[in-house]
N, C-alpha and C positions, 0 to 999 in steps of 0.2 A: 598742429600748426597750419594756419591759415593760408592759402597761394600766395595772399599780395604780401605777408610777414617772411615767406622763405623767399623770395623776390629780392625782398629789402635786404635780408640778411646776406646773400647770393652778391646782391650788389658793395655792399659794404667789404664781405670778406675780400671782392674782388679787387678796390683798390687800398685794400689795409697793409696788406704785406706782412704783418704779424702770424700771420694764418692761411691758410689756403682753405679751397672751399672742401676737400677731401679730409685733413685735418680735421674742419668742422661736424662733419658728418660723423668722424667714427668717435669725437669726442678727446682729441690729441691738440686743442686749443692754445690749452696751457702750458704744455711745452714746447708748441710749434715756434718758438724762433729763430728769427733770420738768420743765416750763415753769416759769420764775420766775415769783410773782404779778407783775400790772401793779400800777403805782397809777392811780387814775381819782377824779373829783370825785362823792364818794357822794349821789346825791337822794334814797336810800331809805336807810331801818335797820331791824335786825331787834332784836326786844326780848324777852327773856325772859320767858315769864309763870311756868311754873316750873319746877322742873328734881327729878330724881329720878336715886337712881343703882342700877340694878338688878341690877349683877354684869358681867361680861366676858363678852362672846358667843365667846370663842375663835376657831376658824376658820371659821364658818361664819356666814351672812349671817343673823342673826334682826332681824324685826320685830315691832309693837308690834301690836296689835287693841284697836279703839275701840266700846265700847258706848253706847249710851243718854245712861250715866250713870259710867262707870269707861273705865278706860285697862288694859288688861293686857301685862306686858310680862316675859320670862324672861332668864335668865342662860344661859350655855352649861352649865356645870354645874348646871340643873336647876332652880332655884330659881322659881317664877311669884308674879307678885306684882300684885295687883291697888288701882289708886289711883284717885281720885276724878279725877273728866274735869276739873274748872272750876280745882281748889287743887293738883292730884298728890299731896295728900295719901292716905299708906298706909292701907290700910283691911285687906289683910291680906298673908302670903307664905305658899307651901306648897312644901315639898321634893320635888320628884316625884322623889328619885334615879335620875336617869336624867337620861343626856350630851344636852341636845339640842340636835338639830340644826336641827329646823324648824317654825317655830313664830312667833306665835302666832297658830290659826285661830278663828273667833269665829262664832256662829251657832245658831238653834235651842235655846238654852239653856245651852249648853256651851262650853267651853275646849280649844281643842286642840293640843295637841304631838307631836313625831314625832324620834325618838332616830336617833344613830348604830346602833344596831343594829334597828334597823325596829321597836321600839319605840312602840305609839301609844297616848296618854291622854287620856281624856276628863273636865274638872272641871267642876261645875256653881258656878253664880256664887257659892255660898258658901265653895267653895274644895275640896269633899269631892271624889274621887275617884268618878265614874260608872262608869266603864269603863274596860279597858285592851283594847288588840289589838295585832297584828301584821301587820306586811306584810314584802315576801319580801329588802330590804333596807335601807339606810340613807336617814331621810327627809330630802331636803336643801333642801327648800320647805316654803312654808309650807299646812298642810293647809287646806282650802277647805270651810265648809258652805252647803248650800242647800238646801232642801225637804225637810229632816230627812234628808237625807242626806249625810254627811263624805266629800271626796274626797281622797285622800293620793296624793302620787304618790311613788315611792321612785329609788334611785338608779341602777336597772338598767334605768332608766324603763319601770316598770309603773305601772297606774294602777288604783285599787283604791277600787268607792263602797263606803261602812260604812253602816249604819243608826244615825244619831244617838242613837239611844235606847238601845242595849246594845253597840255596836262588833261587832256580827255582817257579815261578807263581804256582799254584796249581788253584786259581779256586780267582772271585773277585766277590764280590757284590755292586752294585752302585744305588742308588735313588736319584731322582731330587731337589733341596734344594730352599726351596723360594728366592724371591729377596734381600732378607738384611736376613743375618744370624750372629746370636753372635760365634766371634771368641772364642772357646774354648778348653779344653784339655781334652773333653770328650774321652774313650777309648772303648774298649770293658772288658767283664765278661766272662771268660770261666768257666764253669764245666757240665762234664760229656758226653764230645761232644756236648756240643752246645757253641756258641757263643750269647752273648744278648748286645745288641746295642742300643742307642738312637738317635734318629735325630732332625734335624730342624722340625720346626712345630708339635713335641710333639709326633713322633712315634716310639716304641720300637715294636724290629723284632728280634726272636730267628732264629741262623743261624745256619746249621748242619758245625761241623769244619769239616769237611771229603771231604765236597764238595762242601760249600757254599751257600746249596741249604734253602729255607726260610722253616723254618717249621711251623711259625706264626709269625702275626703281629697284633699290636691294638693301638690305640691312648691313650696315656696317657693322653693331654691335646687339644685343640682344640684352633686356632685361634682368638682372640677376639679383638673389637675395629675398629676404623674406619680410623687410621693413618697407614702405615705399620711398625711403630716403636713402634707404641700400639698392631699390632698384633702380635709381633715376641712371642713365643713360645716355642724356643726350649730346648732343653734334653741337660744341656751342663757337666755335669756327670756323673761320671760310674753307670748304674744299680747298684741293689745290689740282692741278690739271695742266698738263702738256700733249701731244699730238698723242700718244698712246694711252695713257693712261689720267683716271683719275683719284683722287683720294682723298681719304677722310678719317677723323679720328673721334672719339666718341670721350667726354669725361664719366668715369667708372667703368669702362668699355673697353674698345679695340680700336684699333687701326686698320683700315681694311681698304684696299685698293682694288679697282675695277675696270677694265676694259672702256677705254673713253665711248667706243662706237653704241655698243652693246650692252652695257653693262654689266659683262660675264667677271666673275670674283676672278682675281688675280692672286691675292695672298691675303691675308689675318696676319694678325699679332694683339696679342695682350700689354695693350698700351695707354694708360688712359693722360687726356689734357684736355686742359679747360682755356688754350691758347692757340695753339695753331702750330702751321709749317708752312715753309719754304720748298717746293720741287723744284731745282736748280737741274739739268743735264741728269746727269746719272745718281744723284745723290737727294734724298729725304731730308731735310733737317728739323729738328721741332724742337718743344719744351716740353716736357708733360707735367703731369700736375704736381709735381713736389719744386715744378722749379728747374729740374735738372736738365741740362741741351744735350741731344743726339743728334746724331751724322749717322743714318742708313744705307743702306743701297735699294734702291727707288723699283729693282727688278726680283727681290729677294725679302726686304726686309730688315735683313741681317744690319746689327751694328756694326758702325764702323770704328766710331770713338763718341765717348760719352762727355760729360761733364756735371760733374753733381755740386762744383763749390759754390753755387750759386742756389742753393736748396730755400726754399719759402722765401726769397729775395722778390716774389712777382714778376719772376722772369718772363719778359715781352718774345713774343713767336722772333724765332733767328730772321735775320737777313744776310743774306749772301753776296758777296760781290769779291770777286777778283782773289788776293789768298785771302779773306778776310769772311769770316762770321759773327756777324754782330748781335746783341742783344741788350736792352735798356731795363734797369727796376726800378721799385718803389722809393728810391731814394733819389734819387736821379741818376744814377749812374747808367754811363753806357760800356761797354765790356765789348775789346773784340777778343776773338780765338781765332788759332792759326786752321785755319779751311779743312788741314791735313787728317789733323790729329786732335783739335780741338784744348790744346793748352792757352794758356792767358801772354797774349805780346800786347794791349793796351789796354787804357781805359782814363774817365774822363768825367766830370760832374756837370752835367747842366744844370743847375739851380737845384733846389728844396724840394722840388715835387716829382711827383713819379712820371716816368715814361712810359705810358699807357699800350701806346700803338708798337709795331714796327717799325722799324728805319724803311723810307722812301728812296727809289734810287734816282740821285741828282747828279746829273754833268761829271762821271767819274767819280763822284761821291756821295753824301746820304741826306737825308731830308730829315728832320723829328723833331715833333710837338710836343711840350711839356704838358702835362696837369693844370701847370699854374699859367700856361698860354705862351711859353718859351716856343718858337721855331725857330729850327738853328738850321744851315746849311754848313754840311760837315765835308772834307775830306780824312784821307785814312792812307798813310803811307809808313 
């Protein structure tokens, strides 16, 4: 099988929900289906406060970016559209003709997007076009700003800082990627001048934003198996990172946390996802790759409480806020669980298509874009 066929395929299982992409691998296709919802006695509701509909993101995972004072949020076909944070009321839209893919990054005055063809644009809050650049190919994250400098990473995973102010190169960093890699929408983490990044074959490298230059690296996870679709590996979501520590999780791999300064290993575990986590205070939350949500403790490991009723549903990375853990799938459903213990107190449909991203956090409550281009601003009591 060809790179750019396991890509397609990688992409496809991704918003199928029929299947997962570990499913596909060991050949458990055809009986991968969905878990039926439960029914359970709801002591929460989620309520609408408003809803916008901003176009179809197509194949690719786009999210919303939250200012001050506006909500900005794009179509797959290009369209950015910027609304007011408190009503969703539209204040404008601009055609950036261009397919995008990743988007949208928010910071230092600017808007940013990153196209199927490496493609990058920079709008300023009144809508006008700043800048445009290029990186070496398709951006499928969303670009990242910090101390006036845009981080974009592309799909060959290179990672490339711009200067906010004219989209001029500043500095790239590029690593060799094995022969079959899972197409995904892995990005980067900034804080506090550094950048944290994940790769194919399970290796996370803290990157100074200044210059690009590496300031550590270590393997989260390590190659295994004797097929090279048994050994694929890799980091295909964001780190996640607070003042002590950072981490990372690997699909066919491990979970492995590391020392934010240094980064001296902290602890392992055999965990694989092809989604992400939430680091909240003292607690881990994730999805891993069958679907099913976990509650860790962020200094150990150790489960706290799990949840499996939501198995091959394309359960979206958790979000946390308040007693609440949220998570959205391939139907449109959004699910919370109680923070504690992780049982079902709500849930709620936003339309026909799936919820791709994570819930955003908005004014005491959540931010989420549909599939089919739904943004809904939620609360949750």
């Amino acid at each position: 099988m060809n790179i750019a066929r396991w890509s397609l395929c990688c992409g496809l299982l991704m918003l199928g929900g029929c299947s997962t992409i570990g499913d596909w691998i060991s050949g458990k296709n055809n009986v991968a289906i969905p878990s039926k919802l439960v029914e359970f006695n709801q002591t929460a509701s989620f309520n609408v406060r408003w809803h916008s509909e901003l176009g179809g993101a197509g194949i690719n995972l786009l999210q919303p970016a939250i200012s001050q004072d506006s909500v900005f949020g794009v179509s797959g076909k290009g369209t950015l559209t910027r609304l007011e944070r408190a009503t969703g009321k539209s204040l404008w839209h601009v055609e950036s003709g261009i397919a995008v893919s990743g988007g949208v990054g928010i910071g230092s005055g600017i808007v940013v997007l990153g196209s199927e063809k490496g493609d990058v644009f920079a709008y300023g809050a009144d809508g006008k076009l700043r800048w445009k650049s290029k990186v070496s190919s398709e951006v499928l994250s969303t670009p990242q700003v910090a101390d006036e400098v845009v981080v974009v990473r592309s799909g060959d995973g290179h990672i490339v800082g711009m200067s906010a102010a004219d989209g001029k190169h500043l500095w790239s960093y590029e690593r060799s990627t094995p022969a079959l890699v899972v197409r995904s929408h892995a990005g980067v983490v900034i804080q506090r001048g550094v950048v944290f990044a994940g790769f194919a074959a399970g290796k996370l490298a803290a990157i100074s934003l200044k210059d690009g230059s590496v300031l550590w690296e270590n393997a989260v996870s390590q190659p295994r198996g004797n097929t090279e679709l048994e050994r694929i590996s890799d980091i295909t979501s964001n780190p996640v990172v607070d003042d002590e520590q950072v981490c990372a999780i690997a699909f066919q791999g491990r979970l492995a946390c590391f020392d934010v300064a240094q980064g001296s290993p902290l602890w392992t575990r055999d965990i694989s996802s092809d989604k992400g986590m939430m680091l909240l205070r003292k607690f881990l939350y994730l999805t891993d790759a069958t679907g099913t949500l976990l509650a860790l403790d962020k200094t150990t490991g150790n489960t706290l409480w799990k949840n499996d009723q939501l198995v091959r549903r394309s359960t979206t990375t958790p979000y946390t806020q308040g007693d609440f853990t949220v998570s959205g799938d391939f139907e449109g459903y959004l699910h919370a669980l109680n923070r504690e213990d992780g049982h079902f107190v709500a849930r709620m449909r936003l339309g026909d298509t799936a919820i791709q991203g994570a819930p955003l956090a908005l004014d005491d409550g959540l931010l989420v874009q549909t599939q089919g281009g739904g943004l809904y601003s939620l609360s949750l009591h």
